[in-house]
Structures are given as C-alpha cells and as structure tokens.
C-alpha positions as CSV (number, residue, x, y, z in Angstrom):
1,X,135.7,58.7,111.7
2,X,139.3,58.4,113.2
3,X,141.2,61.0,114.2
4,X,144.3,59.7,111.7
5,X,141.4,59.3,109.2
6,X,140.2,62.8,109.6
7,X,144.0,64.5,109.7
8,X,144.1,62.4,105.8
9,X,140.8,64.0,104.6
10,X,141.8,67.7,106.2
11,X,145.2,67.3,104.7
12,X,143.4,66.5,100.8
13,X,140.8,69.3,101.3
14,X,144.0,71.5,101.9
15,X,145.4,70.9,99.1
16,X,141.9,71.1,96.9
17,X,141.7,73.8,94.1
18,X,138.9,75.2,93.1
19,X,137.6,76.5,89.8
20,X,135.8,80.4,90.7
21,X,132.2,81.2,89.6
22,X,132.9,83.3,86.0
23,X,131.1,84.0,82.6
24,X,130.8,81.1,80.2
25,X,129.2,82.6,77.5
26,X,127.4,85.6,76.9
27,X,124.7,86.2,74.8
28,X,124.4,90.0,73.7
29,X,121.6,91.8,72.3
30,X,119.8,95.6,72.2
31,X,117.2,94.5,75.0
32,X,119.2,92.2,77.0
33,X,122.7,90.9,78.0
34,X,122.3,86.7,79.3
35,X,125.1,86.0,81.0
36,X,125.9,82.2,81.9
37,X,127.1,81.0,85.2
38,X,129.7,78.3,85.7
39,X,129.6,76.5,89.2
40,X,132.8,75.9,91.3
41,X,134.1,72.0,90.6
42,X,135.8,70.9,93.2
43,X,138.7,68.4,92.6
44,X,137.5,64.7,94.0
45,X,139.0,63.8,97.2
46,X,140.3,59.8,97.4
47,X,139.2,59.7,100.3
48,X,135.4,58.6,101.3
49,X,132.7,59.7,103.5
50,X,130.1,57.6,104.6
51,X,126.5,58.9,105.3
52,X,123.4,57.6,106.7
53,X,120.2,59.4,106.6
54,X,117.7,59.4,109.4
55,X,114.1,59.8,107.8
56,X,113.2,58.2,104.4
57,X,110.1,60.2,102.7
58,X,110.4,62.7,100.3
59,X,113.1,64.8,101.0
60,X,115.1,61.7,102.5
61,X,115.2,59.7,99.3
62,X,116.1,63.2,97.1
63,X,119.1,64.1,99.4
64,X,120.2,60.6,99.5
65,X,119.9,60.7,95.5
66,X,121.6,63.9,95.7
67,X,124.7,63.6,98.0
68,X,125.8,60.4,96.2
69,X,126.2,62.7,93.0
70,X,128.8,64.7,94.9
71,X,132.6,62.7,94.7
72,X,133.7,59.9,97.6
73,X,130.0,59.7,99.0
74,X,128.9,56.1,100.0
75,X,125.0,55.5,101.4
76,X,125.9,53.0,104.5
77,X,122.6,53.7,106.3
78,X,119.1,54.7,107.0
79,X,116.5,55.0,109.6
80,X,112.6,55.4,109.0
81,X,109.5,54.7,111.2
82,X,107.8,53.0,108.1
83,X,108.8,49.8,107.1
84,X,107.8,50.3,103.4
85,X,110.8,53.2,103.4
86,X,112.7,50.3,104.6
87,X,112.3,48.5,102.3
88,X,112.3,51.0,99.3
89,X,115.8,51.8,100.6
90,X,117.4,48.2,99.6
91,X,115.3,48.2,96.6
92,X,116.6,51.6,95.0
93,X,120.2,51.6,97.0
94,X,120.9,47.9,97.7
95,X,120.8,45.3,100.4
96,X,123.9,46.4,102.3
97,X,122.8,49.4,103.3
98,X,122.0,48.8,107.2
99,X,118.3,49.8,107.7
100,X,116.1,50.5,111.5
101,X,113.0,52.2,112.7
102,X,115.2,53.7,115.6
103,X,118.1,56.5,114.7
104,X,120.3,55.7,117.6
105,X,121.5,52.7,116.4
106,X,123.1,54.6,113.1
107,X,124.5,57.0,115.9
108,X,126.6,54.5,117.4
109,X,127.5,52.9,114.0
110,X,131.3,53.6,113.8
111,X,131.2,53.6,110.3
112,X,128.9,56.8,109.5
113,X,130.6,60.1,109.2
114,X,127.5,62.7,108.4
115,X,123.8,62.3,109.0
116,X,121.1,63.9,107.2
117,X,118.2,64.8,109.1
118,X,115.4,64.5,106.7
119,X,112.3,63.6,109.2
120,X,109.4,66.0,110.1
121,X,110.2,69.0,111.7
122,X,109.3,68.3,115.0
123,X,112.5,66.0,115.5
124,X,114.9,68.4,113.7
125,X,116.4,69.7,117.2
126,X,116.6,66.4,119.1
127,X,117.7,64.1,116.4
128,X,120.4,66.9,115.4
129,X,121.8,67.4,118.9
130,X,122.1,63.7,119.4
131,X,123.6,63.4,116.4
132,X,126.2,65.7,117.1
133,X,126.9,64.4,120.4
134,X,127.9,61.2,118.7
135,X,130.6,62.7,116.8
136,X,128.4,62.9,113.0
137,X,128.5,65.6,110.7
138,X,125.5,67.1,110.2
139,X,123.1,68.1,107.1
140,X,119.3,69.0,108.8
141,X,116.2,69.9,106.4
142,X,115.1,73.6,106.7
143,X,113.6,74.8,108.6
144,X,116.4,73.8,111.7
145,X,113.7,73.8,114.0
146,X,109.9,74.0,115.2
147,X,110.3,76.5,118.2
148,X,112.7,78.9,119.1
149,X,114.1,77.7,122.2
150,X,115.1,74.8,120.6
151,X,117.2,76.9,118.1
152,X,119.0,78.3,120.8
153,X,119.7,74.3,121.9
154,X,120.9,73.3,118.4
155,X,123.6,76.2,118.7
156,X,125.0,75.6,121.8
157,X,125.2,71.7,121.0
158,X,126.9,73.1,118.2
159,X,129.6,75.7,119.5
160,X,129.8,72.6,122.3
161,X,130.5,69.9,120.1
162,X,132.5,71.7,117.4
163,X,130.4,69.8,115.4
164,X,129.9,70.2,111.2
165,X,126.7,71.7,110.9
166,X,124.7,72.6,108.4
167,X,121.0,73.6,107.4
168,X,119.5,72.2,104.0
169,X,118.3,75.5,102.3
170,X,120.4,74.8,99.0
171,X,119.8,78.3,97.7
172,X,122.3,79.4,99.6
173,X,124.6,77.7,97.9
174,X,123.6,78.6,94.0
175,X,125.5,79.9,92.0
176,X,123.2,82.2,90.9
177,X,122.5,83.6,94.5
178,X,126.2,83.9,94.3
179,X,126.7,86.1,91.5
180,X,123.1,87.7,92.6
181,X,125.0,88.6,96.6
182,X,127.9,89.9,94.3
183,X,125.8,92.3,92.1
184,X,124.0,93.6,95.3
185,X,126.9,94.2,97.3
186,X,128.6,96.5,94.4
187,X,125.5,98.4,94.7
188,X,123.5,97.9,91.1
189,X,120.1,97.9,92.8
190,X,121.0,101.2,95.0
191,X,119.5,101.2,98.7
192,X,117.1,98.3,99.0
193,X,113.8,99.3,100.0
194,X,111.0,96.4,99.3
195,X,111.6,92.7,98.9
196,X,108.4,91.0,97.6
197,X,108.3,87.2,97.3
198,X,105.7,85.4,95.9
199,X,105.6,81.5,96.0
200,X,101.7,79.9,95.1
201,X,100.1,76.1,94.2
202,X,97.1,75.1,92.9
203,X,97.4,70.7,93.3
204,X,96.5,68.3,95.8
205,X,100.5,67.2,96.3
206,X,101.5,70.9,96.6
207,X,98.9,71.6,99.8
208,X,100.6,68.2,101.3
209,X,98.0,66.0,100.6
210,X,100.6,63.1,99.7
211,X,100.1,59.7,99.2
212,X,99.2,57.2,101.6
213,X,100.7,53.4,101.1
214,X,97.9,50.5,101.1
215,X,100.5,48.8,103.8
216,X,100.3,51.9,106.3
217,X,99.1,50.8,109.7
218,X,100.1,50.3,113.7
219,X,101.8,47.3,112.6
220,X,104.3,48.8,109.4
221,X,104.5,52.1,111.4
222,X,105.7,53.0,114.9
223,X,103.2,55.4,115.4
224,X,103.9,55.9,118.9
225,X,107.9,56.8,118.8
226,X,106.8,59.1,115.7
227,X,103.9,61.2,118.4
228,X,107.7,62.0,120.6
229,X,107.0,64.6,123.1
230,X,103.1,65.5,121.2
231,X,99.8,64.4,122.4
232,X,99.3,60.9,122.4
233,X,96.7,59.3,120.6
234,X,95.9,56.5,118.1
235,X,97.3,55.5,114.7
236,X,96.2,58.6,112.5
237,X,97.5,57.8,109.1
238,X,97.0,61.4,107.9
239,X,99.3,62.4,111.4
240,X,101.9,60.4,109.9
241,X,101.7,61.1,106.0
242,X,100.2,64.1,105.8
243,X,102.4,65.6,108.7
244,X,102.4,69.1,107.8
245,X,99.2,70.0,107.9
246,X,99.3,69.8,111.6
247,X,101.3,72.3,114.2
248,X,102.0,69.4,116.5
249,X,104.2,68.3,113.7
250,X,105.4,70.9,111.6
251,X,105.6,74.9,110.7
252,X,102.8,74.9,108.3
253,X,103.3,77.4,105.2
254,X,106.3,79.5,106.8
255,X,108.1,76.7,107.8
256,X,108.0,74.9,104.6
257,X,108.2,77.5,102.2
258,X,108.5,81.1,103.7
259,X,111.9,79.8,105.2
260,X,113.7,79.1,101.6
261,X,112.5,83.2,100.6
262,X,114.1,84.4,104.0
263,X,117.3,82.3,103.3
264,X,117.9,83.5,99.7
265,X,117.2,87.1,101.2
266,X,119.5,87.0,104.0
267,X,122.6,85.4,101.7
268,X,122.5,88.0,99.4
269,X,122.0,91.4,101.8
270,X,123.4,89.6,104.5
271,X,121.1,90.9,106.8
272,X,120.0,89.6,110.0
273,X,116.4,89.5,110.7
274,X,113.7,91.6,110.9
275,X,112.3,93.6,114.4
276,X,108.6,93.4,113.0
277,X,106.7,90.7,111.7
278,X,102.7,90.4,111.0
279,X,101.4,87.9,109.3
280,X,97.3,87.3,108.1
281,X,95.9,84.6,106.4
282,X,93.4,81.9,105.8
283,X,92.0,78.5,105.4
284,X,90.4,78.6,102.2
285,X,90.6,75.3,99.8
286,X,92.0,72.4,101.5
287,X,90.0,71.6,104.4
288,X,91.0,67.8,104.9
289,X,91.0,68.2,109.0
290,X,94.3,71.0,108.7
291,X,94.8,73.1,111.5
292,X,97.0,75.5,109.5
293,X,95.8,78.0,106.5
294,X,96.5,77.4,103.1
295,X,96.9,81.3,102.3
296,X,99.5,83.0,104.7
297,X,101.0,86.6,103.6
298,X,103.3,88.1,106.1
299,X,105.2,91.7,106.0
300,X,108.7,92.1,108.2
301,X,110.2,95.3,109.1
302,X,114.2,94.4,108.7
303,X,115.9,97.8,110.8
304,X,119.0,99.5,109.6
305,X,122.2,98.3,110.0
306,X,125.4,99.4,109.4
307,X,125.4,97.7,105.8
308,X,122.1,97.9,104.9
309,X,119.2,100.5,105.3
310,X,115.7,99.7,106.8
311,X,113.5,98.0,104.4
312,X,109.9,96.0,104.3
313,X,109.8,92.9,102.7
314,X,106.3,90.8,102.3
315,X,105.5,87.7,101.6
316,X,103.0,85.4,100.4
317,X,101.9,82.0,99.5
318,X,98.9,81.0,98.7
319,X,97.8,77.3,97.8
320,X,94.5,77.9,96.4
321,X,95.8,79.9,93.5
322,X,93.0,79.3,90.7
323,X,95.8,80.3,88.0
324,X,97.6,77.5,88.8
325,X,100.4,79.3,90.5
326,X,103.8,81.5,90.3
327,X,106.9,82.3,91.9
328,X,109.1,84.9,92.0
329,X,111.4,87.0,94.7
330,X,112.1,90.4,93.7
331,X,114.7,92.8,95.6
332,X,113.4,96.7,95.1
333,X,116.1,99.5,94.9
334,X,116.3,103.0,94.0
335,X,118.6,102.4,91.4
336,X,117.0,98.9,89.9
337,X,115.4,96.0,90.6
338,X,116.8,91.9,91.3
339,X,114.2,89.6,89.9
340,X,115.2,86.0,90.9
341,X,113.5,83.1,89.9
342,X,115.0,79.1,90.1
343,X,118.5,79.2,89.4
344,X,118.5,82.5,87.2
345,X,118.2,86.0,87.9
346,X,117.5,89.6,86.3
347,X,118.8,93.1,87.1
348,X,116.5,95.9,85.3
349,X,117.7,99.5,85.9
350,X,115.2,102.6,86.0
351,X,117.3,105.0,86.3
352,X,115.9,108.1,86.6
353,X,117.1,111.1,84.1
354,X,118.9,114.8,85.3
355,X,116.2,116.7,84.3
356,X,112.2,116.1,85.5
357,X,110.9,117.2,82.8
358,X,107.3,119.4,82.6
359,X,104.0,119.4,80.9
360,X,101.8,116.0,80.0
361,X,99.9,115.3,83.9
362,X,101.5,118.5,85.5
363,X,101.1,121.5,86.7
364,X,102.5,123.4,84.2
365,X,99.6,123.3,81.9
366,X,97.5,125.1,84.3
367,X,99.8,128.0,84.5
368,X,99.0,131.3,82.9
369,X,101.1,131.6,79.6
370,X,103.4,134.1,80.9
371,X,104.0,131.9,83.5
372,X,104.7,129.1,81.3
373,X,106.9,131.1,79.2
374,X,109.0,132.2,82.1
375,X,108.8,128.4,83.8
376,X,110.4,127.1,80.6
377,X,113.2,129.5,80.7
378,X,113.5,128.8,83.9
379,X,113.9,125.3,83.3
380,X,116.2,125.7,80.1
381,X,118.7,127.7,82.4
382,X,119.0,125.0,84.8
383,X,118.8,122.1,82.8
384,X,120.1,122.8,79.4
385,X,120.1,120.3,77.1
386,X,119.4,117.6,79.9
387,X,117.2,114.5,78.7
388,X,113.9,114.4,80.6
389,X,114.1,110.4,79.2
390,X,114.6,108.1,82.1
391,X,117.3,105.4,81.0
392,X,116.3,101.5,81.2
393,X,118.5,98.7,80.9
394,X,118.3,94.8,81.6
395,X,120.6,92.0,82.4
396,X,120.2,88.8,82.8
397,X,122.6,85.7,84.2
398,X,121.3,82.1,84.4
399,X,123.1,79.2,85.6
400,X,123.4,76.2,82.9
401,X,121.1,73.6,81.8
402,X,120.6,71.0,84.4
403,X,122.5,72.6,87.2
404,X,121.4,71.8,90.3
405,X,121.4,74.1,94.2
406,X,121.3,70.9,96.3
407,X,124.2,69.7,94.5
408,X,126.3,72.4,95.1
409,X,125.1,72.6,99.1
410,X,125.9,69.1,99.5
411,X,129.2,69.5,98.2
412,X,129.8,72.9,100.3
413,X,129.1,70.3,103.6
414,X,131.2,67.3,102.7
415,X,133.9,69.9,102.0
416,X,133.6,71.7,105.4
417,X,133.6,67.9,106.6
418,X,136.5,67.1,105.0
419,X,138.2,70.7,105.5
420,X,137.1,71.6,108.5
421,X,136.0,74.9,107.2
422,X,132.7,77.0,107.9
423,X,129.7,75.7,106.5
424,X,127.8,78.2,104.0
425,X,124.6,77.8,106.4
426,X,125.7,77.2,110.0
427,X,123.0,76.9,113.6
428,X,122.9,80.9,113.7
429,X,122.0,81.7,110.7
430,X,119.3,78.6,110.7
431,X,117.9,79.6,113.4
432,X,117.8,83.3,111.6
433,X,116.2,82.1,108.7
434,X,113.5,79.8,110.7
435,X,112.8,82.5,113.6
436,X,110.7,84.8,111.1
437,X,109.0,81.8,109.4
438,X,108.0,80.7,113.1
439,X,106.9,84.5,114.3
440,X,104.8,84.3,111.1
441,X,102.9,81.4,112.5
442,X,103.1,83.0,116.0
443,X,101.7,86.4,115.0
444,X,99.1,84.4,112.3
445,X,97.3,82.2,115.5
446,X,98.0,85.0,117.9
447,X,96.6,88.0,115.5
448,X,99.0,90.2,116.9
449,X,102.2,92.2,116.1
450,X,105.2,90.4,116.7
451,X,108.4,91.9,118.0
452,X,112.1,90.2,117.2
453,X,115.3,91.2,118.0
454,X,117.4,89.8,115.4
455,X,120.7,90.0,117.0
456,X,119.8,87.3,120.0
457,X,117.2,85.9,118.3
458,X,114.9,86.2,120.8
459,X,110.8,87.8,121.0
460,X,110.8,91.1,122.5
C-alpha cells in the first residue's frame, strides 16, 4: 500500500461514525429479563483493501469466507503446501486470485495489504514476522505462537515494524463479551473468585481426525518445506492432515481450545495472567499414533492486582465425553455469577439476605429451651423484622440471530488498518492468552507445577 494510498484510507476511517453496542429489544418476564444486543456497523469505507491468505485448510477458507463479508475487502491471493487447496481456491473464489506453495512470493506482491496467517501453529511466529517485515497487515490464527520465546519475537517485530497486528480469537470482539466486560467492570458479579470453563467432544472431526484427500502424496504436497525447522522424515500424510495431534506441529488441547477460554477471560477482567498453572490429563479414546492427550484439565492461580482480587480459574476439555459433549464458561462472584455460552450470556444474582436465619440443619435445635428462647430474642433484637430469604434474580442478554464474532474481529482489524488505531487483540496480549495454554502443555509432559510471571511473560 502507498503511502498517498494509506493517508486516503486514514483520512476515511477518521471521519467513520460508528453506531454504539445498545438494547434492541427487551423481552421482560417474572423469571427473566433477555436483553438483545446490537453490534457496532461501521460506515463502508470507498476505499479497498486487498488480502491474501497464507494457509488454505480449515480455518484458511472460513476467514477468507469471512473477511470478504466485511465492506471494501478483495481476496487477491493465497498460499498452501497442497495443491488440491490450490486448486479449491480458484474453484470457490475465482481464477484471478494468484495462488503458490511458497508465501514469500504473496510477501513481495505489491498489491496485498493484510495477510492472514491461517497455517499450523508451528509457522505462526516466522510467517508473521516476515510478513510484517514486508510492510502487510497482519491477522494470525490463535494461538500467536507454539513457544514462548517466539512470542517475545513476534512483539518486538511488532513494536519494530509498527506493523497492524492482530491475533484471531474473535471472542474478543463479540458483542456479547462486550456488554459481558461492561457488566463486570460495574461490579454485578462482586469480587471474582472462580472461573470454571468447560469445552468437551465426543466425534472423530472434533479429536482432529480430519479428512484426508485421495490426491495427498509427496508429489501434490511439499512435505519437506511443511517439516520447517522439525525432524525430518518421510511423507506422513497424518503429519500433514492431522497436524495437531503432534507437538512437533501444534499446541495440542491448550493451544487449540484452552487459548479461546483464556482470551474471553482476560477481555472481560482484564487481567493479565496467572503466576500458577498445573495441568493433568490423559490419553484415553483417540489413540491414532497422538502424542498429546485427549482429556487435559488445568487450574491457574491469577494473583491480585490492583483491579482485580486473586482468583483460581480451572479448566477442562475432554474429547472422549460419552454424553456427547458441553460448553460453558462461568465467572463466580460473591455477589452473582456470569454464565457465557456462544454469543449470549447470563447474570444470576444470589444475593445473600440481612439476617442468617436459625433452626432447620443448625445448632439451634440442640439448645436447651431456655436457651432457645433467649437465642430468639436475641436474634429478634438484632434483626427485627429482617428476611432470612436470600434474594435471586436472572438476566439474560443475547446477541441477534445469525450474528457472527469473526465478523466483527475482522472488521475491528481492517479498521485499525485503515485507521491506524489499536487492534482489540495486539502481540502482548497474544502472547498472554497463549503463554498459559503453552505452560498447560509444559506442566502436563513435565508433571510439575509451573511458575509464570504474567507481567514479562516469562517462566519463573
């Protein structure tokens, strides 16, 4: 992009007006109050930006899907070590997008703006920092990265580029994590204390045991750029495919999953990190050659700060889940609890009455009667007419049918592209997110405590 072209998109940004998250509609009853949330609309700019994505599988072909939606986004190019992707790209987004196994040659195109990074997780870091390097916005898959030092890398080629960078956890940018990060910081939930998160499969697809084309082999796949910096060794379709399952290639259970819980979490307390993290686990179900479990629960211990107070939060996913699965995330305070699940989210209050009340499983009954006599004289005196009755309420708020969290993120990055403004999900707080999922795995194969210090981002 030029600089004249980029003073032109700045300038329209500038001048962009944006509608604010508020009630549509609410839906009142004795029970329960639904509120529905409306998601910012941002005017369309004239002016276009072109994108190329480097990594055609799953989560290539949805973002690609995806950006386009947002306004003044053209598809120019792709990169895939599969031919077949290649190939799937002209079919599905025409012949003149400009297609190669090798992403360097979309870094020098002149005519890409952004980049998504949509390959395994093992070329997050490299592919991101050369991509940066050559000038192009950048969208990377969660989690940012596979190791921590490499983190570290993607930050400073960052803050040394100046570049537009931002990770792909959309729930950052829902609307419903929105209004949910507004109830919490006006204090409906009281002090946070637990955060329990639940996320479990029961299918073949959801343990990554994906599809495998009758094409695949050494000749439609450059198996031996995709090994990088890994152990070399022959074409291994499952390497390739089914690339998860292996630590040379990604972050196993944390990495995929455990990393979307810890962003959610961290965008609505705004907390940093945990200084604790243990994590236990097993291999149970899916023993197709893995060398990661399919059952991983891990607790963190996030410390005090000077907005929030120290709480535990535990997770777990577990893929061989013989009811077929569930998901849920729910935030624990002394005054209520934040149940969040998709795009929607519920605030039950327990709120605990004046007076404690006596009798029923108690003490009291096992007093003498004079003593109970006096007790509840006692207890009249000080209380009064005080309800023992704890009060319940619950609220609910829901964004509308067929909204859509990547949507919205994709639209937060083309803006900061066009704007210049901070992304909602920057290096930092990437690497903030994906340090605990990694210390899960590090703590899991090392069967020991693991000791963070959120601040630097560093082991201890």
């Amino acid at each position: 992009m030029s600089e004249s072209r980029r003073k032109f998109i700045k300038h329209l940004g500038s001048t962009a007006a944006l509608l604010g998250v508020a009630p549509l509609a609410a839906l009142a009853s004795e029970q329960e109050k639904v509120t529905l949330l409306e998601p910012e609309k941002p005017i369309s700019p004239n002016d276009k930006i072109r994108i190329a994505c480097i990594g055609m599988g799953i989560m290539g072909f949805g973002d690609v899907k995806c950006a386009l939606k947002a306004p003044g986004v053209e598809f120019v190019a792709a990169a895939d070590l599969y031919d077949g992707h290649l190939t799937r790209v002209k079919e599905v987004f025409g012949n003149q997008v400009f297609t190669t196994r090798d992403y360097r040659e979309i870094l020098q195109r002149r005519d890409v703006d952004a980049v998504i990074v949509a390959t395994p997780d093992f070329w997050h870091d490299t592919i991101s920092i050369d991509a940066m390097q050559a000038g192009k916005a950048v969208y990377c898959e969660k989690p940012m990265v596979q190791h921590i030092d490499e983190g570290h890398q993607v930050i400073a080629a960052q803050k040394r580029t100046n570049a537009v960078f931002q990770v792909g956890s959309q729930r950052v940018s829902s609307v419903a994590l929105k209004e949910a990060k507004k109830r919490y910081e006006a204090g409906e939930i009281g002090q946070l204390n637990i955060v329990e998160a639940v996320m479990d499969r029961h299918s073949a697809l959801g343990a990554w045991q994906y599809s495998i084309p009758p094409d695949a082999s050494p000749k439609t796949v450059d198996f031996d750029r995709y090994l990088k910096d890994t152990a070399k060794m022959p074409y291994d379709a499952n390497r390739f495919w089914r690339w998860r399952n292996y630590q040379a290639y990604g972050t196993g259970i944390p990495g995929d999953l455990f990393v979307h819980l810890i962003s959610g979490m961290h965008y609505i307390t705004g907390s940093l990190g945990p200084e604790r993290v243990y994590a236990t686990g097993n291999l149970v179900q899916w023993k197709d050659g893995r060398d990661v479990p399919d059952v991983v629960v891990a607790i963190f211990d996030y410390p005090a700060t000077a907005t929030t107070a120290a709480f535990q939060m535990t997770l777990r996913v577990n893929f061989a889940d013989g009811g077929g699965g569930s998901e849920y995330t729910r935030l624990i305070g002394t005054d209520g609890v934040m149940e969040l699940e998709g795009n929607s989210f519920k605030i039950k209050k327990h709120k605990l009455p004046e007076a404690p009340g006596y009798g029923g499983w108690d003490t009291f009954n096992t007093f003498s009667e004079a003593n109970q006599k006096a007790y509840v004289q006692e207890y009249q005196q000080k209380y009064g007419t005080a309800t023992a009755q704890a009060q319940r309420s619950s609220t609910s708020y829901a964004a509308p049918a067929g909204y859509d969290e990547r949507l919205d993120h994709f639209i937060n990055f083309f803006d900061s592209v066009r704007t210049g403004k901070p992304v909602v999900e920057d290096a930092s707080f990437g690497l903030r997110a994906a340090g605990p999922a990694l210390l899960s795995n590090e703590s899991y194969f090392s069967k020991k405590l693991i000791h963070w210090d959120p601040v630097a981002m560093k082991i201890v």
